[in-house]
N, C-alpha and C positions, 0 to 999 in steps of 0.2 A: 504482564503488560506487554502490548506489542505496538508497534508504529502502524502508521496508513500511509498509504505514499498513491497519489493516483495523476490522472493529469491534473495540469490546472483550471480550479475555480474560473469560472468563465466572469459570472457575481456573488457575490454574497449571497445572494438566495440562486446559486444554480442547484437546480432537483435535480437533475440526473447524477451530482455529485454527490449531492447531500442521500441520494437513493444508494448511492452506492457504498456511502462510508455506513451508512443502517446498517444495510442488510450483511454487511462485514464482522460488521459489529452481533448481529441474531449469530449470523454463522458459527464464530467461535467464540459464544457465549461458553463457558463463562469468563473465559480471558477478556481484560479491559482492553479496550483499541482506542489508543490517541491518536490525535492528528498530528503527524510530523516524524521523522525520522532519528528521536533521540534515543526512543528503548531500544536492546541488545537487539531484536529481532522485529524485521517490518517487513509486513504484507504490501506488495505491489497489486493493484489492481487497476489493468487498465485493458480497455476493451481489445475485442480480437482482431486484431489489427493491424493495428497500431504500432505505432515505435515505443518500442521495450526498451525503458532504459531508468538509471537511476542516478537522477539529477545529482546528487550527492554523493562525490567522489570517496568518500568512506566507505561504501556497500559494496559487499558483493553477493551475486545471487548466488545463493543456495540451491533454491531448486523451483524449478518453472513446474507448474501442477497444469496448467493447460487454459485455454480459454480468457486469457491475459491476465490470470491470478498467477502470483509469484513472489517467492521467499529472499529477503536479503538477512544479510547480516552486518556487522561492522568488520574490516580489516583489523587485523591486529595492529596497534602502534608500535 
């Protein structure tokens, strides 16, 4: 299981969001992808861009793959 971390929902039915957490989701089928940053490991996806960053002071990237897809992880406590 892995988190999804992207900008934020603009609505509740925003499609470019909801486009984006899908097609994350086919990508690394077969791993499940939740919304939110509580599994060990979360996928950042945010357009090319943009400001790269991870709301949530627990993560840190692991590895930027390109094209505003990008890997965190949790800090050790």
């Amino acid at each position: 299981m892995v988190g999804y971390l992207s900008e934020p929902r603009r609505s509740p039915q925003d499609l470019d969001w909801s486009k984006g957490f899908f097609l994350t989701q086919y990508a690394l089928s077969p791993l499940v992808v939740v919304e939110g940053t509580a599994p060990a490991l979360v996928i950042g996806n945010f357009p090319a861009g943009h400001t790269r960053y991870a709301p949530d002071p627990t993560l840190a990237l692991v590895r930027d793959f390109g094209d505003g897809v990008l890997l965190f992880s949790h800090l050790p406590r």
